[in-house]
mmCIF file as gemmi writes it, N, C-alpha and C atoms, coordinates in Angstrom:
data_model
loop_
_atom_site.group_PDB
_atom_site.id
_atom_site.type_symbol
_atom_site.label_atom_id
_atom_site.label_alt_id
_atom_site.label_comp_id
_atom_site.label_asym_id
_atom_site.label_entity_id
_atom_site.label_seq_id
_atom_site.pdbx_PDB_ins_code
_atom_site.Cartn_x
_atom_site.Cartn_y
_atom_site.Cartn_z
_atom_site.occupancy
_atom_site.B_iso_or_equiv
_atom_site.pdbx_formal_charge
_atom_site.auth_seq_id
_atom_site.auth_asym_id
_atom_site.pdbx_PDB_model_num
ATOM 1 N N . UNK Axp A 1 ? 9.564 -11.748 -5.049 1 0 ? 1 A 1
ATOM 2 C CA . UNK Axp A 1 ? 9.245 -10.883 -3.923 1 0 ? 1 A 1
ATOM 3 C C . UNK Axp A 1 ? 8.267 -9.79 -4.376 1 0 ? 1 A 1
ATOM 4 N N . UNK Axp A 2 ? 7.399 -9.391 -3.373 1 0 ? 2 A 1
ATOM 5 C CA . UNK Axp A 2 ? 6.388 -8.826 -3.604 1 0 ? 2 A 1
ATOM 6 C C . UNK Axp A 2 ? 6.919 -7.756 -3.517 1 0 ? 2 A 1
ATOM 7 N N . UNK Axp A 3 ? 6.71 -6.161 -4.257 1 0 ? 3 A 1
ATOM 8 C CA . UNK Axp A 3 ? 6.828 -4.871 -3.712 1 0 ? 3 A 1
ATOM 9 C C . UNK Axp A 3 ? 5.372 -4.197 -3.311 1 0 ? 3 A 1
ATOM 10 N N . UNK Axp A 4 ? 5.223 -4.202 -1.8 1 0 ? 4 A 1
ATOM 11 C CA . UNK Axp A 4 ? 4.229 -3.023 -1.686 1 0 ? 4 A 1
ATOM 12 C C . UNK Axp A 4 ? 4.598 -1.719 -1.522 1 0 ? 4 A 1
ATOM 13 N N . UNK Axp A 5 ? 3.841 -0.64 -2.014 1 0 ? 5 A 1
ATOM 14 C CA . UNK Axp A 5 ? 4.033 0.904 -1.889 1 0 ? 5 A 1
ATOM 15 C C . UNK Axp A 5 ? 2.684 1.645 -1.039 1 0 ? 5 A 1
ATOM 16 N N . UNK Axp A 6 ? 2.776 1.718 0.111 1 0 ? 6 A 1
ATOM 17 C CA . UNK Axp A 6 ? 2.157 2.848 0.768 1 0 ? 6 A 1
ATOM 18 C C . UNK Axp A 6 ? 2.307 3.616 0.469 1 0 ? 6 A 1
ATOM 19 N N . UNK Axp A 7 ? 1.39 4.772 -0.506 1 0 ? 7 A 1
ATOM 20 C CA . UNK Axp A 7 ? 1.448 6.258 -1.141 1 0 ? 7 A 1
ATOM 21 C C . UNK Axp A 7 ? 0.738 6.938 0.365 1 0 ? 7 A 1
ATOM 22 N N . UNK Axp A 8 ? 1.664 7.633 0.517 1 0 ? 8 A 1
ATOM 23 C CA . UNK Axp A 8 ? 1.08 9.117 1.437 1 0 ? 8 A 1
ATOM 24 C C . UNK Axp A 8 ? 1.867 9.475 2.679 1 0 ? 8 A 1
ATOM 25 N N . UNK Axp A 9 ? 1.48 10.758 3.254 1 0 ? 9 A 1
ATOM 26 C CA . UNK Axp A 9 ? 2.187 11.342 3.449 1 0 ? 9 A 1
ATOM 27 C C . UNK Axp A 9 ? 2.479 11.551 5.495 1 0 ? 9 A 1
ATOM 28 N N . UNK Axp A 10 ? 2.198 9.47 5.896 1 0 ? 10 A 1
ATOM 29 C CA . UNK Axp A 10 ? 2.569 9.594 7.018 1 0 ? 10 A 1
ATOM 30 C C . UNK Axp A 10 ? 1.093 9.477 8.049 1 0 ? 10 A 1
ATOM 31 N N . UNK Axp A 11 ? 0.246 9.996 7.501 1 0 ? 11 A 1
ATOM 32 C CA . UNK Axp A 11 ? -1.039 10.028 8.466 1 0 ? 11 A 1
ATOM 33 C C . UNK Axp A 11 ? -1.645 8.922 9.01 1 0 ? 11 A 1
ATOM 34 N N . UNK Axp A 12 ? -2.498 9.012 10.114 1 0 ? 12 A 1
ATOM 35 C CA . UNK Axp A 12 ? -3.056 7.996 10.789 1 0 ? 12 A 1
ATOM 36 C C . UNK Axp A 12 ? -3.549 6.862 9.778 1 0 ? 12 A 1
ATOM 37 N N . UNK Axp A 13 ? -4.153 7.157 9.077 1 0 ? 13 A 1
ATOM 38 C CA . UNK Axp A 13 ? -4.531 5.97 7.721 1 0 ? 13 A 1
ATOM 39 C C . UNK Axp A 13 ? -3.718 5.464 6.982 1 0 ? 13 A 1
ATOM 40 N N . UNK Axp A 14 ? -2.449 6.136 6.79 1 0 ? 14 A 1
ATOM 41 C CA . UNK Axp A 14 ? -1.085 5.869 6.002 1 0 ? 14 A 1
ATOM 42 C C . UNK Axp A 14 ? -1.038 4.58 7.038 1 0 ? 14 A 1
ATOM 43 N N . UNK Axp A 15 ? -0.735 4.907 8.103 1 0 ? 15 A 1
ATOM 44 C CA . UNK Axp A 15 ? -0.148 3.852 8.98 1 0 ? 15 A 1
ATOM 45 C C . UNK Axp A 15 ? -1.141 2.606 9.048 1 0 ? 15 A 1
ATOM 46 N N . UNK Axp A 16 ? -2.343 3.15 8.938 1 0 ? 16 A 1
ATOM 47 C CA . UNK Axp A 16 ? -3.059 1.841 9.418 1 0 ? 16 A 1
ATOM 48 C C . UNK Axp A 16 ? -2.816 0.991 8.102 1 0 ? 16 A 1
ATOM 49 N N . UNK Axp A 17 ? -2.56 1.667 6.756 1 0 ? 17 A 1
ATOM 50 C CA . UNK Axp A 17 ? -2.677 0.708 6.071 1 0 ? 17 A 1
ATOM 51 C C . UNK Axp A 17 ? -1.215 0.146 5.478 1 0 ? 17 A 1
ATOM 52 N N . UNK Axp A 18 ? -0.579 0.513 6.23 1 0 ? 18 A 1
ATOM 53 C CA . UNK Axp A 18 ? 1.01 -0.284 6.4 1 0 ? 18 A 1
ATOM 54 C C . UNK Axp A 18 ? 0.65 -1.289 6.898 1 0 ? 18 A 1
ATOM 55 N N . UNK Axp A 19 ? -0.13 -1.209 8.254 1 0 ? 19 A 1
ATOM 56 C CA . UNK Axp A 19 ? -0.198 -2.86 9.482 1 0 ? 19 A 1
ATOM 57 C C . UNK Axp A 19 ? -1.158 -3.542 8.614 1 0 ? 19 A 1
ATOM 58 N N . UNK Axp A 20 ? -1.902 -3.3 7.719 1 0 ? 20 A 1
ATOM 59 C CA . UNK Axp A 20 ? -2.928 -3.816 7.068 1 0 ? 20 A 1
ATOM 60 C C . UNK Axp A 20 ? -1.987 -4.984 5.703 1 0 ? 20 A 1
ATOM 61 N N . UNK Axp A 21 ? -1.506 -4.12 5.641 1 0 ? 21 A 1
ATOM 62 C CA . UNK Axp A 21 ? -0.931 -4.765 4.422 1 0 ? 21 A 1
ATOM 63 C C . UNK Axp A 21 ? 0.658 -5.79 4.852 1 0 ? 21 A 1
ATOM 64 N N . UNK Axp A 22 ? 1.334 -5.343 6.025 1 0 ? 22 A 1
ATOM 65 C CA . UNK Axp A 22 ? 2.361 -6.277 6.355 1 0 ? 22 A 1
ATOM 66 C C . UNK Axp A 22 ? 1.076 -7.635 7.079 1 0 ? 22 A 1
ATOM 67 N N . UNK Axp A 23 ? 0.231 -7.293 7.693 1 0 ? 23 A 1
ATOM 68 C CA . UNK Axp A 23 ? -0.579 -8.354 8.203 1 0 ? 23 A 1
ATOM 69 C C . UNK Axp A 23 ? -0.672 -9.529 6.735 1 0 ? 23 A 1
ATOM 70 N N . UNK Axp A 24 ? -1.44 -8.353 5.961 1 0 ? 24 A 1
ATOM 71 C CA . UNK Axp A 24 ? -1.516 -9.551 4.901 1 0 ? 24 A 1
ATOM 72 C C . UNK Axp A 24 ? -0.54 -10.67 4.265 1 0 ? 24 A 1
ATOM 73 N N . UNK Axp A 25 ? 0.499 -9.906 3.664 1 0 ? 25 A 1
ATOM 74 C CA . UNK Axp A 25 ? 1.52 -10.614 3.555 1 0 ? 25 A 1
ATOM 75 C C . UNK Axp A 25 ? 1.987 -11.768 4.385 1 0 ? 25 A 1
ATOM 76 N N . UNK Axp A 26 ? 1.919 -11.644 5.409 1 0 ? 26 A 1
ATOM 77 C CA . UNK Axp A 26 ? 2.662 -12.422 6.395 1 0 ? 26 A 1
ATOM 78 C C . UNK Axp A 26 ? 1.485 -13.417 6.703 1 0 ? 26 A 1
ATOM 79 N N . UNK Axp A 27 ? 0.372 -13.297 5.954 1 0 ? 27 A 1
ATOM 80 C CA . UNK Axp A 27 ? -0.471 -14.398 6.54 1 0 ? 27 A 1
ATOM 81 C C . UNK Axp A 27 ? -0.579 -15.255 5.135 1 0 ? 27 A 1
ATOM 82 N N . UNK Axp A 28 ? -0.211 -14.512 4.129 1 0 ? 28 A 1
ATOM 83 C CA . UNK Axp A 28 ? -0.035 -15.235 3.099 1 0 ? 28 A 1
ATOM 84 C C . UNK Axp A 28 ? 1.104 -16.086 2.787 1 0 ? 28 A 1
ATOM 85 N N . UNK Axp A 29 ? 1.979 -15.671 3.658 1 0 ? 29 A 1
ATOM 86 C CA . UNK Axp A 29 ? 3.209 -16.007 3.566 1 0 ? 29 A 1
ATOM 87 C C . UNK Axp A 29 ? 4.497 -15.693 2.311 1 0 ? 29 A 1
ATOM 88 N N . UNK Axp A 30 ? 4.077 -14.322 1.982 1 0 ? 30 A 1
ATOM 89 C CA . UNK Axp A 30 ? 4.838 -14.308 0.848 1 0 ? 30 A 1
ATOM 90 C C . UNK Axp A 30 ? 6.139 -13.262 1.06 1 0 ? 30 A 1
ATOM 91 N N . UNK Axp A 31 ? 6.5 -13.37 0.321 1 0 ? 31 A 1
ATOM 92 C CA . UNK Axp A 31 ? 8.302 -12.254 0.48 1 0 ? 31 A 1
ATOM 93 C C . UNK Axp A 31 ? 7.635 -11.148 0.129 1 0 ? 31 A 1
ATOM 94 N N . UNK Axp A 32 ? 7.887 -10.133 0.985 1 0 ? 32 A 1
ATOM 95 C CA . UNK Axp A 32 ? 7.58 -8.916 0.276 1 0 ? 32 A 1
ATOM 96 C C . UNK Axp A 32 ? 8.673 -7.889 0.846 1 0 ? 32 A 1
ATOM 97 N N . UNK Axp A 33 ? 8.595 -6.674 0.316 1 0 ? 33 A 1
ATOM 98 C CA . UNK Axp A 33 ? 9.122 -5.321 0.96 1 0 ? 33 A 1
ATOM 99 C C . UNK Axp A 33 ? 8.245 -4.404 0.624 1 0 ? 33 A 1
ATOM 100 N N . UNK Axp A 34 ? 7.746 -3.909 2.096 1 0 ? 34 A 1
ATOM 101 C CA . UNK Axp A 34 ? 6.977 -2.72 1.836 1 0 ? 34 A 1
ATOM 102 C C . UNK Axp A 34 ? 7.813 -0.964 1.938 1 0 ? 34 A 1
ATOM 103 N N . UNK Axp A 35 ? 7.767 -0.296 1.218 1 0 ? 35 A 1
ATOM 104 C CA . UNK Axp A 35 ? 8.166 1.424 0.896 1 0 ? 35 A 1
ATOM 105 C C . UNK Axp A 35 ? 7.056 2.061 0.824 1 0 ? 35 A 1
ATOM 106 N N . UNK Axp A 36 ? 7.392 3.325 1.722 1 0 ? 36 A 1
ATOM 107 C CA . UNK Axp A 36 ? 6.509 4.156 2.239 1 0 ? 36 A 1
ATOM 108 C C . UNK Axp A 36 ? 6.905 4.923 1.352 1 0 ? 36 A 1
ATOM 109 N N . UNK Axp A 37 ? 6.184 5.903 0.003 1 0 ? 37 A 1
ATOM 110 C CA . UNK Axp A 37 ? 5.976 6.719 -0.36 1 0 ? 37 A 1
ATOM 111 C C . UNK Axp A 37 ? 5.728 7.774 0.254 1 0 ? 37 A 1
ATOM 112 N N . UNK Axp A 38 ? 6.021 8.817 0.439 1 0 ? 38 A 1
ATOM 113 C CA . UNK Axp A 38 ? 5.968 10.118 1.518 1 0 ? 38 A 1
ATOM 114 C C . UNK Axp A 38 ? 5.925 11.361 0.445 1 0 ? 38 A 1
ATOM 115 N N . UNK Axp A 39 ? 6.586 11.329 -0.38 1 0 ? 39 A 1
ATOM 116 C CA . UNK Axp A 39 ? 6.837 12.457 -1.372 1 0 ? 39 A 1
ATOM 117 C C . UNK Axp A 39 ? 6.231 12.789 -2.371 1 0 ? 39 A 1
ATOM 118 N N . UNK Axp A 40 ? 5.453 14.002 -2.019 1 0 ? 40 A 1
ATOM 119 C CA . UNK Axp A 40 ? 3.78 14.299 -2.987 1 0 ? 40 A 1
ATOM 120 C C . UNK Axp A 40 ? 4.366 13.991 -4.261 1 0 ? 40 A 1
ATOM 121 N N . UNK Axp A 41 ? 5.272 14.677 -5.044 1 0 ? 41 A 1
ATOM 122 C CA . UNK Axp A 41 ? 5.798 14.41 -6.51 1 0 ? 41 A 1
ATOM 123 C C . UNK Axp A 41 ? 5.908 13.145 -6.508 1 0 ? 41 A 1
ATOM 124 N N . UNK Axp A 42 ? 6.684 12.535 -6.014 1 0 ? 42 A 1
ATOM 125 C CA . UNK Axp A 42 ? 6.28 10.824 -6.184 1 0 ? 42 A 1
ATOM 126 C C . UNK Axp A 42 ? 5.485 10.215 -6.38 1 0 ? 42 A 1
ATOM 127 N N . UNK Axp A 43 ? 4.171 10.636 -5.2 1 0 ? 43 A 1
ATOM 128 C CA . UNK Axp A 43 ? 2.868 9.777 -5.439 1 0 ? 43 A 1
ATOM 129 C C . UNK Axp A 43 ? 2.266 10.211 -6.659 1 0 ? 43 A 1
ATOM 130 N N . UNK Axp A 44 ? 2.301 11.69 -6.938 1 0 ? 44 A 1
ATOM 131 C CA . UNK Axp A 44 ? 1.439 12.366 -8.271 1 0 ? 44 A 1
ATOM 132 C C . UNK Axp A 44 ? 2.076 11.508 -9.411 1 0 ? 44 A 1
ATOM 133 N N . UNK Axp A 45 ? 3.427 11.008 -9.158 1 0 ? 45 A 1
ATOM 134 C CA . UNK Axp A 45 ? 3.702 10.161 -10.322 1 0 ? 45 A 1
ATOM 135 C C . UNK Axp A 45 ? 3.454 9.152 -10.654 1 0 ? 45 A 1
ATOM 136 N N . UNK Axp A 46 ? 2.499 8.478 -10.008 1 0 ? 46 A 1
ATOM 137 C CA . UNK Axp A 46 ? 1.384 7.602 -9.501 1 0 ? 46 A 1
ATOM 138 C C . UNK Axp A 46 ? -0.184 7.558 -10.103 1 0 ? 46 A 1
ATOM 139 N N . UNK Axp A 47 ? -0.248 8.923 -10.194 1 0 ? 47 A 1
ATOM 140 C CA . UNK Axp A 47 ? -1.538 9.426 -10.435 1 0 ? 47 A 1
ATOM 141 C C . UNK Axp A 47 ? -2.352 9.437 -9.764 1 0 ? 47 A 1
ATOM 142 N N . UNK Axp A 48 ? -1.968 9.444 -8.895 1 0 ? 48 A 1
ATOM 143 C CA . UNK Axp A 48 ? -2.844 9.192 -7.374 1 0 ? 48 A 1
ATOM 144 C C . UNK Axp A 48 ? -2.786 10.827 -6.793 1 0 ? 48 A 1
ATOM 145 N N . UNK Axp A 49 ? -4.132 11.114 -6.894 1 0 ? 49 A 1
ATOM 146 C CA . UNK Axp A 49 ? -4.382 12.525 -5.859 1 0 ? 49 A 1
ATOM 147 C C . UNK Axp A 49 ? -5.361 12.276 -4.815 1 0 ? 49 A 1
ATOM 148 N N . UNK Axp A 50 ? -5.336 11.407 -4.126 1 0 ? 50 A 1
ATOM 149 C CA . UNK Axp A 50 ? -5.547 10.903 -3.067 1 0 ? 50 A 1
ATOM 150 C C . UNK Axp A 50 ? -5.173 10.08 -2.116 1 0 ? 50 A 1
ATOM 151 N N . UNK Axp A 51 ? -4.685 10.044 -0.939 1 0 ? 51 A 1
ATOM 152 C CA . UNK Axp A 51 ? -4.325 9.279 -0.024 1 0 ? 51 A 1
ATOM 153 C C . UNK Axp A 51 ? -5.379 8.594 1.326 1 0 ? 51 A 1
ATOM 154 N N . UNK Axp A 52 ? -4.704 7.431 1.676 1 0 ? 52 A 1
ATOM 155 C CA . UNK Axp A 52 ? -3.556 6.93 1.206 1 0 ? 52 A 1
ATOM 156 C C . UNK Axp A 52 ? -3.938 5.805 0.292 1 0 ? 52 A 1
ATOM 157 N N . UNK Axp A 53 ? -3.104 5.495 -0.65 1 0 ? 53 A 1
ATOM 158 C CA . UNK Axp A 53 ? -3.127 4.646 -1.584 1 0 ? 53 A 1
ATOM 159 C C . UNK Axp A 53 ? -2.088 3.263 -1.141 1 0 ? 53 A 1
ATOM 160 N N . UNK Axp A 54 ? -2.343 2.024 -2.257 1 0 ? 54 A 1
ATOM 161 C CA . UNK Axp A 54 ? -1.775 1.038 -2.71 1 0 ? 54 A 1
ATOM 162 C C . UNK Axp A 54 ? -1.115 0.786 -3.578 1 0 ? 54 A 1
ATOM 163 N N . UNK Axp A 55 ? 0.065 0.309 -3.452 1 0 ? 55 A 1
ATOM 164 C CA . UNK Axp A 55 ? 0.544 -0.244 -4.853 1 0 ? 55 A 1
ATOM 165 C C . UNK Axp A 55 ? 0.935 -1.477 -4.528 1 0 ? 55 A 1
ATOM 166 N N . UNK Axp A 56 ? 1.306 -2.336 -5.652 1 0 ? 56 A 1
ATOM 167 C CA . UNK Axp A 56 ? 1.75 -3.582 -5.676 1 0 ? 56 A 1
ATOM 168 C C . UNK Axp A 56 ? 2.762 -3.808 -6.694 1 0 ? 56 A 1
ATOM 169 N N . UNK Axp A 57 ? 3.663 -4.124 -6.647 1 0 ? 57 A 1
ATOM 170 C CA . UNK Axp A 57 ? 4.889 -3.915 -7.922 1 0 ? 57 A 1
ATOM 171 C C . UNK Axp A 57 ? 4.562 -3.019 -8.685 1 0 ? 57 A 1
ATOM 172 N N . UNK Axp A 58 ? 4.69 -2.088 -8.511 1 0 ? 58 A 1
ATOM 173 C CA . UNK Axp A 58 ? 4.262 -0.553 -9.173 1 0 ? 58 A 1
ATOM 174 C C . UNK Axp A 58 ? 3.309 -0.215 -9.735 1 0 ? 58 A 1
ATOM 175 N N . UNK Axp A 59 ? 2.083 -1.262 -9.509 1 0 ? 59 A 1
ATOM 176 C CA . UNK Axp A 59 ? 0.604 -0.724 -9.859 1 0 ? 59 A 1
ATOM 177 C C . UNK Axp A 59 ? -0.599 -0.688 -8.517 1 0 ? 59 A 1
ATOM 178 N N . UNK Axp A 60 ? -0.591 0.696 -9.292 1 0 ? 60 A 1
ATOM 179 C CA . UNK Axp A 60 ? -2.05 1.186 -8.369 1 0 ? 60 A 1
ATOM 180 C C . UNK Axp A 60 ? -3.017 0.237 -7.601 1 0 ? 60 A 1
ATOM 181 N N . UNK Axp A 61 ? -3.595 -0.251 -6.253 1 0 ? 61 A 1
ATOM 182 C CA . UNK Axp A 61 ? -4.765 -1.202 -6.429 1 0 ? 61 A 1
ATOM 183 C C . UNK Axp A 61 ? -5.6 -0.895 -5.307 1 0 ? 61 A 1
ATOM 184 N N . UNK Axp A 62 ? -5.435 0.443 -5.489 1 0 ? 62 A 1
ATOM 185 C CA . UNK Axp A 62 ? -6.539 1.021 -3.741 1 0 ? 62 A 1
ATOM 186 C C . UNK Axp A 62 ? -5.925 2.718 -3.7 1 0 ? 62 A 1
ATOM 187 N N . UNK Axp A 63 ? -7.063 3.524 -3.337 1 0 ? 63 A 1
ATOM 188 C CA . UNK Axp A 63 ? -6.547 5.005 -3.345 1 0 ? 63 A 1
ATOM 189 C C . UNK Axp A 63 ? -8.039 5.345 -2.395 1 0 ? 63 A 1
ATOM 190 N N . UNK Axp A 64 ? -7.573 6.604 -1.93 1 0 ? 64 A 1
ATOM 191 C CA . UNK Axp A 64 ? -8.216 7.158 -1.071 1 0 ? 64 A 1
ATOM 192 C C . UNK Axp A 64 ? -8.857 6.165 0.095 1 0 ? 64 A 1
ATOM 193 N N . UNK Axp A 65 ? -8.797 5.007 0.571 1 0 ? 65 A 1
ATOM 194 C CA . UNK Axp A 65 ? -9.316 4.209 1.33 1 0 ? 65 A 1
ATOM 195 C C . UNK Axp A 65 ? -8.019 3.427 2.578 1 0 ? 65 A 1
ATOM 196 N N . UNK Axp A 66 ? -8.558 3.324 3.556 1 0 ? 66 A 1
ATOM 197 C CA . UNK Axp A 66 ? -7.766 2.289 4.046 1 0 ? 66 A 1
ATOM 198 C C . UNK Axp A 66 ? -8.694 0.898 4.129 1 0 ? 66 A 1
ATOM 199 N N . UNK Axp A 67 ? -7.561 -0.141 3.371 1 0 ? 67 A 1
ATOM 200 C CA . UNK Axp A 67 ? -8.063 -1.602 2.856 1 0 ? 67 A 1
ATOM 201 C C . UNK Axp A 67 ? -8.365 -2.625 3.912 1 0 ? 67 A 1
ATOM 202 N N . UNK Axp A 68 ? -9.137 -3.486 4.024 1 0 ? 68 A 1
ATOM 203 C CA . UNK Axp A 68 ? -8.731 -4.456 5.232 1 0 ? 68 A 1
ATOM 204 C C . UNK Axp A 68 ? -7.506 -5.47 4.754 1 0 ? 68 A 1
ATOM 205 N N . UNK Axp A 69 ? -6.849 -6.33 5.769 1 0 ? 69 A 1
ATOM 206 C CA . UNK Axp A 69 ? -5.722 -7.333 5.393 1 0 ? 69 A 1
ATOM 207 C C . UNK Axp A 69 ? -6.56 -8.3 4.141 1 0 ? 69 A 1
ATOM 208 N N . UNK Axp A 70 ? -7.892 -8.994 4.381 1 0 ? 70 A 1
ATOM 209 C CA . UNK Axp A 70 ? -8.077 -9.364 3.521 1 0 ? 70 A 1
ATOM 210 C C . UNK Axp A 70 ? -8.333 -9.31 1.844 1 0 ? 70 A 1
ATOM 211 N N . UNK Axp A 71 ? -8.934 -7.985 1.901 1 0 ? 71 A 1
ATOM 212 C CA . UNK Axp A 71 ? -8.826 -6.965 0.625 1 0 ? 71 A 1
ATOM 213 C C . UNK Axp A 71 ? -7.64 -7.356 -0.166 1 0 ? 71 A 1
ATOM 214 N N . UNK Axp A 72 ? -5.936 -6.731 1.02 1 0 ? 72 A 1
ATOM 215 C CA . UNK Axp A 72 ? -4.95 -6.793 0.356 1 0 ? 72 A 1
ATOM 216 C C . UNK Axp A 72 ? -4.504 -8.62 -0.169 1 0 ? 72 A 1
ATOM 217 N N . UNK Axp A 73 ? -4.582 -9.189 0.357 1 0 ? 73 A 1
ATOM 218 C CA . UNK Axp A 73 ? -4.177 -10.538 0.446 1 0 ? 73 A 1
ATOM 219 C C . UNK Axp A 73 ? -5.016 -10.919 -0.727 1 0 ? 73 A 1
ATOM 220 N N . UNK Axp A 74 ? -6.148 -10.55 -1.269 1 0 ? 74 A 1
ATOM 221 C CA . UNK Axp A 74 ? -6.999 -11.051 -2.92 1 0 ? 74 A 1
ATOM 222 C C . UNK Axp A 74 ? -5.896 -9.942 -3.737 1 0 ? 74 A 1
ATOM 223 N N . UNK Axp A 75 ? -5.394 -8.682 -3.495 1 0 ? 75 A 1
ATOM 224 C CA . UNK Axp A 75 ? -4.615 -8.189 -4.598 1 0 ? 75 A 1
ATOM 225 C C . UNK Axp A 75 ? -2.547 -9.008 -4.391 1 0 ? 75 A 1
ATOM 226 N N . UNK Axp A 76 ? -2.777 -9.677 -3.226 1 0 ? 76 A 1
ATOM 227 C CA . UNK Axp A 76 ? -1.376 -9.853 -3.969 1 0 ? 76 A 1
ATOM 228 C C . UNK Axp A 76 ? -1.155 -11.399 -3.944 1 0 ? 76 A 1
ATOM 229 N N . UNK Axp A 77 ? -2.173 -12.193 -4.234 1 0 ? 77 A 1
ATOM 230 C CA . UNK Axp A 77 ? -2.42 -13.38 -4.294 1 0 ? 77 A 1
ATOM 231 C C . UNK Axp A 77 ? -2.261 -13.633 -6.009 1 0 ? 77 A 1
């Protein structure tokens, strides 16, 4: 099972890149669970000082951008 992590803190781009990334998954067909990171100390533990970010089983693979589905679907392929 895949873990995705949406880093940030809720905003219009946070969200878009939740639907971005459950799109992907689901067209890939793979198991995943996505967690919304919300909690600045969290994400900084990330190293991420920018939102919103990506993760994929606990590595970084997109920051400051929102990704398209296809983008995500080459990182969790």
């Amino acid at each position: 099972m895949k873990k995705i992590q949406i880093l940030g803190t809720g905003c219009p781009k946070c969200k878009k890149l939740t639907e971005n990334a459950e799109s992907a998954a689901k067209e890939l067909g793979v198991a995943y669970e996505i967690e919304k990171v919300t909690d600045i100390n969290e994400i900084m533990k990330f190293g991420v000082m920018m939102t919103p970010a990506l993760a994929v089983d606990g590595q970084v693979k997109s920051v400051g951008k929102v990704i398209s589905p296809d983008e995500i679907k080459k990182m969790l392929a």
